[in-house]
C-alpha positions as CSV (number, residue, x, y, z in Angstrom):
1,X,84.9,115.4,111.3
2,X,85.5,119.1,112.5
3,X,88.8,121.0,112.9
4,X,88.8,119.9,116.5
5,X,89.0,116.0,116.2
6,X,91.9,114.5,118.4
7,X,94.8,113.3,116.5
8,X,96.5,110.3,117.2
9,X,98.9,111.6,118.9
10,X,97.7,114.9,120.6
11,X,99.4,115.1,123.9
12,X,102.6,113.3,123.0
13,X,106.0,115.3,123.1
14,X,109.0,114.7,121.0
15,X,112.0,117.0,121.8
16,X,114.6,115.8,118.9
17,X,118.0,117.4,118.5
18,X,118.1,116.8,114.5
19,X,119.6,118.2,111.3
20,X,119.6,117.5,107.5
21,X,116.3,114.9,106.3
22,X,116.4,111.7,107.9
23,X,115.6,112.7,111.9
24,X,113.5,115.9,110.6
25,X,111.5,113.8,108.3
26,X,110.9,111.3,110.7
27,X,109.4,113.7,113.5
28,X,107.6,115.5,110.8
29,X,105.3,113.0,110.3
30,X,104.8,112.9,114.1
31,X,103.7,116.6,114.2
32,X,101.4,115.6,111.4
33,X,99.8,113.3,113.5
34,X,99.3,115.9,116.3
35,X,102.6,115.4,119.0
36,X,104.6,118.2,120.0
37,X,107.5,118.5,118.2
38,X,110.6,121.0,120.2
39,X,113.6,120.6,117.6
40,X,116.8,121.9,119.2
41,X,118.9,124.0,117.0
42,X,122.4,125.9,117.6
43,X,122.1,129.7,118.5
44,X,122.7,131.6,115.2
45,X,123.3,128.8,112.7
46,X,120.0,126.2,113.2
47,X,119.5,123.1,111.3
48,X,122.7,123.2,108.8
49,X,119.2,122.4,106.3
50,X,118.4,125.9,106.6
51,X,121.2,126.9,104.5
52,X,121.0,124.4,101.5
53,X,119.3,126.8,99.4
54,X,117.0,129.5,98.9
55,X,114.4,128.3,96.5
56,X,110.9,129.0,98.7
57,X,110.5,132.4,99.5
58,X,114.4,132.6,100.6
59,X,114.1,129.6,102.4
60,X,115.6,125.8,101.7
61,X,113.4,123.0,100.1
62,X,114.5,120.3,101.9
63,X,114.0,122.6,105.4
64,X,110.4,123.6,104.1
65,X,109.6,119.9,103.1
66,X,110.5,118.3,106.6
67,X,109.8,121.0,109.6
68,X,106.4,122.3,109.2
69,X,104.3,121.9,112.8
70,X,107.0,122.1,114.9
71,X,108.8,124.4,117.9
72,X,112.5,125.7,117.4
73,X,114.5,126.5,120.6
74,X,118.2,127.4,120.1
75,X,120.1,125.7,123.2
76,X,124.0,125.6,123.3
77,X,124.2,122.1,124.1
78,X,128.1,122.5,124.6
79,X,127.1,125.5,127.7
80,X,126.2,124.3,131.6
81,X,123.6,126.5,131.4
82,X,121.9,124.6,128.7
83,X,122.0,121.2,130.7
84,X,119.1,121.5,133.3
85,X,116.6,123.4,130.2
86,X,117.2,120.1,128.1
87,X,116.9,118.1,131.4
88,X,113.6,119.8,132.1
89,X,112.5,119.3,128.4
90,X,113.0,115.3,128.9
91,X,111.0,115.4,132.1
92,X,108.0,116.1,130.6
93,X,108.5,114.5,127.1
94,X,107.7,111.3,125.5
95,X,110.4,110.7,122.9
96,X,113.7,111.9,121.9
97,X,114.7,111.4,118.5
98,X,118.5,112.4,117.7
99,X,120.9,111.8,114.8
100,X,123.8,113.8,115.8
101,X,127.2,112.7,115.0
102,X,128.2,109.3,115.7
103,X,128.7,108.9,119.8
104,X,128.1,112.5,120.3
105,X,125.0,111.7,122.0
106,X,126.7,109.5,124.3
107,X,129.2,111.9,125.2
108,X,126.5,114.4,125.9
109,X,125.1,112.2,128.6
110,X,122.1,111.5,126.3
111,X,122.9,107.8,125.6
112,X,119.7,105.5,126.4
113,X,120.9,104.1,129.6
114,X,122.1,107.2,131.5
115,X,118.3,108.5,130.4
116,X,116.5,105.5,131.3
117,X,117.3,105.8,134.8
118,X,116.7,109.3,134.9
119,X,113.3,109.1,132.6
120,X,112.4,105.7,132.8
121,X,109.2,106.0,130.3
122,X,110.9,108.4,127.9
123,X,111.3,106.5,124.2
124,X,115.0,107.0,122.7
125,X,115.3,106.8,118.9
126,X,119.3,107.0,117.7
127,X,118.8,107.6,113.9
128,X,122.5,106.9,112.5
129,X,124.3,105.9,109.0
130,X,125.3,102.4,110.2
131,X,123.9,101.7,113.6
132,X,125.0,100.6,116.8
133,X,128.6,99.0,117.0
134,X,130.2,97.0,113.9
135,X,133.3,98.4,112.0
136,X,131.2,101.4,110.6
137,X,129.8,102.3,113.6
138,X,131.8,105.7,113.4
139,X,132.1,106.3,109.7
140,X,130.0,109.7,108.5
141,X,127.3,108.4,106.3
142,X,125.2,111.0,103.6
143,X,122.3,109.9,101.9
144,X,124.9,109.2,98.6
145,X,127.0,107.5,100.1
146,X,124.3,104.9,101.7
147,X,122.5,104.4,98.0
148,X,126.3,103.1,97.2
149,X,126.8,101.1,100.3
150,X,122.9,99.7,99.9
151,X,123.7,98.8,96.4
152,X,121.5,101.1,95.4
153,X,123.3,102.2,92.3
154,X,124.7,99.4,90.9
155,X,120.8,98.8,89.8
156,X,120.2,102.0,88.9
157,X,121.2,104.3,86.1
158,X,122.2,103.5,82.3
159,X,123.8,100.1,81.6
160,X,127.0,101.7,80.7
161,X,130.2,100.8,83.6
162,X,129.9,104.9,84.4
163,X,125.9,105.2,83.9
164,X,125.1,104.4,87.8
165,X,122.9,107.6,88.7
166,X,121.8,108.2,92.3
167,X,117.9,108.2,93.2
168,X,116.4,112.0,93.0
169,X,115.4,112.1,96.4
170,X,116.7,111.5,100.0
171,X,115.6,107.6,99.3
172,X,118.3,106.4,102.3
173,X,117.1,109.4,104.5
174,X,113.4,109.1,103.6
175,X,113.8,104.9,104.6
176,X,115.4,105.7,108.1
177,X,112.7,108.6,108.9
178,X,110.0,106.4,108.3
179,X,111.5,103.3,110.0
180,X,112.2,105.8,112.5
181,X,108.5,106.9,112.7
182,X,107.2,103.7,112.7
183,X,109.1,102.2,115.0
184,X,108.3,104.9,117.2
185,X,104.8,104.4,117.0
186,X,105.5,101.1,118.3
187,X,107.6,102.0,121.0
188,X,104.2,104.3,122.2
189,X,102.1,100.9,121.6
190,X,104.6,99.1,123.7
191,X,104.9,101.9,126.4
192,X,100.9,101.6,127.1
193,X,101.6,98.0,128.1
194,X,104.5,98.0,130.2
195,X,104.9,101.3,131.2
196,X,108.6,101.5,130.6
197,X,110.4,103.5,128.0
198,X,112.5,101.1,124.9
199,X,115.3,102.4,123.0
200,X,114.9,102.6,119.1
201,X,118.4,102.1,116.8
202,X,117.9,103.0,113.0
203,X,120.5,103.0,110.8
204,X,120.2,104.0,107.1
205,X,121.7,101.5,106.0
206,X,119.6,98.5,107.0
207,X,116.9,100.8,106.3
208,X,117.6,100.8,102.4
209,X,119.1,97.5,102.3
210,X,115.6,96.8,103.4
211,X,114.1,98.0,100.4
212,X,116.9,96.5,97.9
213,X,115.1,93.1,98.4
214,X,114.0,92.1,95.2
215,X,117.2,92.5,93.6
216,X,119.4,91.2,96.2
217,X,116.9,87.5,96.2
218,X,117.1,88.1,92.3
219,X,121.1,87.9,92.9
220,X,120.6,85.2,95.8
221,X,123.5,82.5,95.5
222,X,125.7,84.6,93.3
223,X,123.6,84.5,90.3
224,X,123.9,87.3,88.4
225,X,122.0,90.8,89.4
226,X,119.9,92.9,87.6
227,X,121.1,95.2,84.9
228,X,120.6,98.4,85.0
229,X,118.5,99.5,82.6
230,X,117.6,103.3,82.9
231,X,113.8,103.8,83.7
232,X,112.9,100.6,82.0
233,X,112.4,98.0,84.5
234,X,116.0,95.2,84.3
235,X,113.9,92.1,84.1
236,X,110.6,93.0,83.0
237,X,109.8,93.9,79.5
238,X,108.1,96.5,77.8
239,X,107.8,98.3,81.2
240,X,109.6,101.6,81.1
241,X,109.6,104.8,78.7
242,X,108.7,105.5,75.1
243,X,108.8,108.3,72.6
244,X,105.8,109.4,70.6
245,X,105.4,111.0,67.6
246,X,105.1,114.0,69.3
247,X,107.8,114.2,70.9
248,X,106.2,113.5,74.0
249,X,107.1,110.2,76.0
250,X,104.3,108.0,77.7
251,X,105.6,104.9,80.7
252,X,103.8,101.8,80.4
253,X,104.2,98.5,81.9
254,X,103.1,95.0,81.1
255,X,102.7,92.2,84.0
256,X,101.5,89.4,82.5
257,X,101.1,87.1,79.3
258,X,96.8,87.7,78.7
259,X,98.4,92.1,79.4
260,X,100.6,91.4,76.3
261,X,98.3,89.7,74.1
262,X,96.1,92.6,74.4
263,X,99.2,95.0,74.5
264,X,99.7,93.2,70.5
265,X,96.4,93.4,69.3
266,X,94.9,96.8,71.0
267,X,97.9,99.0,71.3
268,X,100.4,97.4,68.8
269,X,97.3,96.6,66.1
270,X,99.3,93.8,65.4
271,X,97.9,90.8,67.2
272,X,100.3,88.1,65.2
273,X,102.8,89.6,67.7
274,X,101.5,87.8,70.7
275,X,102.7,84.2,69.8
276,X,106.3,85.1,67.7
277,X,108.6,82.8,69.2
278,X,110.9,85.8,70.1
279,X,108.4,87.4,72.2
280,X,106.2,85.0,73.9
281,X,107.4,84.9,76.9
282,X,108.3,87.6,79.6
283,X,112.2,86.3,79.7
284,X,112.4,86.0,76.1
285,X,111.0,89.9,75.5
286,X,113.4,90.9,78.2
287,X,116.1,89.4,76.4
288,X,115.2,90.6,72.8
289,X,114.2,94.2,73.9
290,X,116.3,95.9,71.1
291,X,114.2,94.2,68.7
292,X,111.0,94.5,70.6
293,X,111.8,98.3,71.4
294,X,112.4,99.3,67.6
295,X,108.6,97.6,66.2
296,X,107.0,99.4,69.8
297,X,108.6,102.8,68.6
298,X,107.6,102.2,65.0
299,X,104.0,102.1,66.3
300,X,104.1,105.0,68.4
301,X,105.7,107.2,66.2
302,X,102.8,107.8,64.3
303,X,100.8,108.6,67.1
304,X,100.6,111.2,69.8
305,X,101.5,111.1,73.6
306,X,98.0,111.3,74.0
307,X,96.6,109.3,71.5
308,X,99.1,106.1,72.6
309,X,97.8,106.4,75.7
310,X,94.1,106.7,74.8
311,X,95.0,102.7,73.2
312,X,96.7,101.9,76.5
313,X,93.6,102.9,78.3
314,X,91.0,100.9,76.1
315,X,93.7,97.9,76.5
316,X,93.5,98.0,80.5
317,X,97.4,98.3,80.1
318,X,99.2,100.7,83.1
319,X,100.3,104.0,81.6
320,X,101.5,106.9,83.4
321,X,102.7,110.3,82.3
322,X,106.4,111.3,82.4
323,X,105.4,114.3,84.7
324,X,108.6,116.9,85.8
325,X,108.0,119.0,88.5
326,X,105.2,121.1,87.0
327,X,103.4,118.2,86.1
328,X,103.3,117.5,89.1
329,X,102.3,120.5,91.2
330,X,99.3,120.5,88.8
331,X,98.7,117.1,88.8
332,X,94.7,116.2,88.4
333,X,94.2,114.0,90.6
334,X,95.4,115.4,93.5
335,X,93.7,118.4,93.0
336,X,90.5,116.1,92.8
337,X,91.6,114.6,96.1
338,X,92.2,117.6,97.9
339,X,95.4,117.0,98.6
340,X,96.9,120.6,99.3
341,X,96.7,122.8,102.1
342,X,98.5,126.0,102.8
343,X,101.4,126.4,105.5
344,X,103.1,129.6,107.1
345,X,106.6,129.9,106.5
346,X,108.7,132.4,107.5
347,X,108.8,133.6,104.0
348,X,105.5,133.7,103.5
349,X,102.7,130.9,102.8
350,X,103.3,127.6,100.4
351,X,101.0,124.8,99.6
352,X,101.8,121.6,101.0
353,X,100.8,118.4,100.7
354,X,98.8,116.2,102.9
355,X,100.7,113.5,104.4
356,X,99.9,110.1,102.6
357,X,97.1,108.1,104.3
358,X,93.9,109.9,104.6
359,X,91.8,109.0,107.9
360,X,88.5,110.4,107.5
361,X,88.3,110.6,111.5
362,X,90.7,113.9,111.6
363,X,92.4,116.3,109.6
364,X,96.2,116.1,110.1
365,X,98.3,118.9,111.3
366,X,99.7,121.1,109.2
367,X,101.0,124.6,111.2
368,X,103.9,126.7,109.7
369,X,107.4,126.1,109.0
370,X,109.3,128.0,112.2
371,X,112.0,130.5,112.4
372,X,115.0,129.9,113.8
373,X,114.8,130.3,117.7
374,X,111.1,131.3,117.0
375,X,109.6,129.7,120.3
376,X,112.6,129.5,122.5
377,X,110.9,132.0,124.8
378,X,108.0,131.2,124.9
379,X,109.1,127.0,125.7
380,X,111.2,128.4,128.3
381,X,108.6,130.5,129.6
382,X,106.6,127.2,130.2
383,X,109.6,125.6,132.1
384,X,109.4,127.8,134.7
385,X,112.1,130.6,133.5
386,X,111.1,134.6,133.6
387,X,112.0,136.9,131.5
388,X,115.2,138.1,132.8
389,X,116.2,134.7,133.2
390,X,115.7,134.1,129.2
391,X,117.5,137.6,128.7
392,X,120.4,136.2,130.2
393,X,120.3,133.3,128.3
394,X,120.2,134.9,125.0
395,X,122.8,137.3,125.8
396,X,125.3,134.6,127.0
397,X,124.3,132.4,123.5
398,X,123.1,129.5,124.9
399,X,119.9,130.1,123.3
């Protein structure tokens, strides 16, 4: 492999008029895999991201995390003038990804059918909270308040009535951008056979709903859901956190009855364990945890983090460490992997990490974060407009 191996998808362009994480992550990992990504901002203000914090070199996380590799141009969308540069922009591109405000698209004349006679092989992805039509069609929709819809907190959190805690990441964002992106994907397989453009609806809502599968089937019928249970898994048991005698805390998990018969005599050094009648059985542990939990803790608190999971090793049980943030920037093995490369920002250069997925047949793309506006001359250069034309623009603030 050199530096100049074609990407997958080197010659596609993606103009996407997107804010916050779910559009931005989605065409992120599109520029990753080589296309040309032109996000649309507002003269002066930009992605609303921009201004959630100023934690890398002055500039937002969540910006920094999903816009690396791609093109600003500021364009007024409300001003005439800004019609026929968009216009031009969707003659030449591939996709459009958008997750403006409910209907707003439509409004804007940028709804799938008035495009798909105008640009018959252009792909249209709408990323929205609910979708397409239905009684919350309209309703605004943050990444919070889809974890609640999704029933995504009443399984996570304590197992007190006010314990319910919210994921630490975008998780209903993160599940529409990569529905988004894969669905994409497919709508460029699809476009090499018939030649004709598709329009792609995500919501974020199906999109976690989606991943809340195994509890919802665990609830099927009206039985009774999961508990929360913290970061111990609800039905599944010892599989969560424990303290050692360090003060440290090791995660392990058990999946089977031979894992916890080696768990009792390896780990737990007491192999009579394995076959007490309160214990022998994965429902039966789950349901006597309290019990369970106190001899496991009596164990480990003679022992180190380390040294419990040195046992866990030799046992063949999983074990993690409970890493924070620093744990993980200087995590081992992804510094063994090669994992991190360095990317421009405005700020000044960060590490990043590779997207998941390695494909030893090309190095994904990984070009700096851009400023605000940063290549709104030079894109409108390439349409055609001189320099005095792009003057006028700017000083009229459509661009």
């Amino acid at each position: 492999m050199t530096a100049q191996s074609p990407r997958p998808l080197d010659g596609i362009t993606v103009v996407s008029l997107e804010h916050a994480i779910a559009a931005p992550f989605c065409t992120r990992q599109l520029a990753d895999q080589g296309a040309r990504v032109i996000k649309v901002e507002r003269p002066g203000v930009g992605d609303f991201a921009r201004g959630y914090d100023e934690r890398v070199h002055g500039l937002s996380s969540h910006f920094v995390w999903t816009n690396r590799s791609k093109e600003s141009l500021t364009l007024n969308l409300k001003h005439e003038a800004a019609k026929p540069i968009l216009d031009d922009l969707l003659a030449e591109a591939d996709v459009l990804v958008q997750n403006l405000a409910p209907g707003a698209a439509t409004r804007m004349g940028l709804g799938f059918d008035a495009l798909h006679a105008r640009f018959p092989k252009l792909i249209v992805c709408d990323i929205s909270g609910y979708g397409e039509g239905g009684p919350y069609e309209t309703k605004k929709a943050y990444d919070l308040l889809i974890q609640s819809e999704a029933g995504f907190l009443s399984v996570t959190g304590g197992p007190g009535q006010d314990e319910m805690a919210k994921a630490g990441c975008s998780v209903a964002d993160i599940a529409a951008g990569m529905y988004a992106y894969s669905n994409i994907l497919s709508a460029l397989l699809l476009r090499g056979r018939t030649g004709e453009g598709s329009h792609i609806d995500v919501s974020m809502l199906e999109s976690l709903v989606e991943w809340m599968g195994y509890p919802m089937y665990y609830a099927f019928d009206g039985a009774t859901p999961p508990p929360r249970a913290g970061a111990s898994h609800s039905t599944i048991y010892p599989y969560g956190p424990f303290p050692t005698g360090d003060g440290g805390t090791v995660m392990l998990g058990l999946q089977n009855e031979r894992e916890w018969q080696l768990f009792c005599d390896k780990v737990l050094e007491q192999p009579a364990l394995a076959t007490d009648e309160r214990f022998d059985a994965n429902f039966k542990r789950s349901e006597n945890r309290a019990s369970l939990r106190a001899l496991i803790d009596k164990v480990f608190a003679e022992l180190t983090a380390e040294q419990v999971i040195a046992r866990l090793d030799r046992a063949q049980i999983a074990n993690a460490h409970v890493n924070d943030m620093a744990g993980v920037w200087n995590h081992p093995q992804l510094a063994a992997r090669d994992r991190w490369r360095d990317v421009m920002t405005p700020g000044g250069q960060v590490p990043a990490t590779l997207p998941p997925g390695r494909n030893l047949a090309y190095e994904p793309r990984m070009d700096a974060v851009p400023a605000l506006g940063e290549h709104s001359g030079a894109i409108l250069a390439q349409l055609g407009y001189a320099a005095e034309d792009v003057n006028t623009l700017r000083q009229a603030g459509t661009i």
